[in-house]
C-alpha positions as CSV (number, residue, x, y, z in Angstrom):
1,X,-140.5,-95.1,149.2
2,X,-138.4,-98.1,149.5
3,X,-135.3,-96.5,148.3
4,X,-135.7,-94.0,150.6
5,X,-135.5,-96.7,153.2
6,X,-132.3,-98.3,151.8
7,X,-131.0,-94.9,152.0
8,X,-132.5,-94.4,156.3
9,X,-131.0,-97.6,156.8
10,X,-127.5,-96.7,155.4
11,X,-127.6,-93.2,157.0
12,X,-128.6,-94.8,160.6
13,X,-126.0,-97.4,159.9
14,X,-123.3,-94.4,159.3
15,X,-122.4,-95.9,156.2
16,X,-119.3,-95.5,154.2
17,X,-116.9,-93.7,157.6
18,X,-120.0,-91.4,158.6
19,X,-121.6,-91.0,162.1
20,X,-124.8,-92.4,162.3
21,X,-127.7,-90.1,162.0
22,X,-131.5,-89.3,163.5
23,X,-133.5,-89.1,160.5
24,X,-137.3,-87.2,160.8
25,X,-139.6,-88.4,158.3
26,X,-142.2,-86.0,156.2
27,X,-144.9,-87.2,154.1
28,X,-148.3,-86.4,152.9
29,X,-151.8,-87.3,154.6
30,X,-154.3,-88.7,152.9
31,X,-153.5,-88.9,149.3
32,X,-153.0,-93.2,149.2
33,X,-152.9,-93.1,153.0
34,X,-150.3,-95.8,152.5
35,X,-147.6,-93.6,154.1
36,X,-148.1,-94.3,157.7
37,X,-148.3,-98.0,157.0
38,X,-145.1,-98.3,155.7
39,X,-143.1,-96.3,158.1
40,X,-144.6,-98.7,160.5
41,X,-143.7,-101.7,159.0
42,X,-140.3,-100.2,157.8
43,X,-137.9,-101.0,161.2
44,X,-136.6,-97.8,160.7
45,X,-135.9,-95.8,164.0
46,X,-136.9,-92.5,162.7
47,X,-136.7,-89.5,165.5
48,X,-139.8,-87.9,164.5
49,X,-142.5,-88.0,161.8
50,X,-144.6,-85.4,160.3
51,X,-147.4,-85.5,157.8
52,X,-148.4,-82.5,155.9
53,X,-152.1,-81.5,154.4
54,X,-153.0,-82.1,150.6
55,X,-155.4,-83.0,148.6
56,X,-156.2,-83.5,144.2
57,X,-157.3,-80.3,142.4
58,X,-157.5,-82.3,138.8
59,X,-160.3,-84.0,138.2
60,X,-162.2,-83.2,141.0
61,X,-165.4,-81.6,141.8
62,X,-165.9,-78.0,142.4
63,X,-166.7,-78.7,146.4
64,X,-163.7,-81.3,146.4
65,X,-161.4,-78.3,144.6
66,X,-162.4,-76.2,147.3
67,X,-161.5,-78.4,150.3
68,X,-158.3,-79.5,148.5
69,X,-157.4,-75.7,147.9
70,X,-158.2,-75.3,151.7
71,X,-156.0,-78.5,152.6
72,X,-153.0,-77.2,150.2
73,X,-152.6,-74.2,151.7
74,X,-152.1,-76.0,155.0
75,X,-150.3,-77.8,153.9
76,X,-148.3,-75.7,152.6
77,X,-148.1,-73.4,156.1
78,X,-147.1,-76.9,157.6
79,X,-144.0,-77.2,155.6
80,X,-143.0,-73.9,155.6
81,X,-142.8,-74.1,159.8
82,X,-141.4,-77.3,159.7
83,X,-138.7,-75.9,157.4
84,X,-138.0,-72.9,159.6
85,X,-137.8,-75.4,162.7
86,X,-135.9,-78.0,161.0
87,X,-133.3,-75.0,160.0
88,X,-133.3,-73.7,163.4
89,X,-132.5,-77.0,164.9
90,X,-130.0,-77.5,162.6
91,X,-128.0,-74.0,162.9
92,X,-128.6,-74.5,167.0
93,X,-126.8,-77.6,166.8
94,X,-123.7,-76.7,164.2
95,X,-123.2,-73.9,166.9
96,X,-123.2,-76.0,169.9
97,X,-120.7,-78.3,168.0
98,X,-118.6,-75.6,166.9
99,X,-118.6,-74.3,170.3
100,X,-117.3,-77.5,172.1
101,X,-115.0,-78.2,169.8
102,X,-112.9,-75.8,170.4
């Protein structure tokens, strides 16, 4: 995680001649549960962050499988509507751009 954080601070810093950016942040819940701690202690301004359902399915029992199964799929929905939101988001905005630019 702490390269990624080199990399947030760079991108909010518009390194290198590009525009600073609002960064989102996306990781797992529960696994370490370590995650939320260090985006807390990071500094990093981040516009939003999401944690998505998951769980181990090797070496587990069969009742832990089964909640983990139940977790990953989720888990999985989770991402998948964040992607489609994220992409919406994104395509709103590049045509809001592109419209006052001109």
């Amino acid at each position: 995680m702490y390269p990624a954080f080199a990399v947030a601070e760079a991108l909010q810093q518009g390194a290198d001649d590009l525009p600073p950016v609002e960064l989102d942040f996306v990781g797992g819940v529960g696994a370490s549960g370590m995650e939320p701690e260090l985006i807390a202690r990071s500094g990093i301004a981040w516009r939003r962050t999401a944690y998505i359902q998951g769980g181990p399915i090797h070496g587990v029992g069969p009742m832990r499988m089964a909640i983990s199964l139940v977790k990953l799929v989720v888990g999985f929905v989770q991402a998948l509507v964040f992607t489609l939101l994220a992409g919406i988001y994104i395509s709103l905005m590049t045509q809001h751009d592109e419209e006052h630019a001109h």
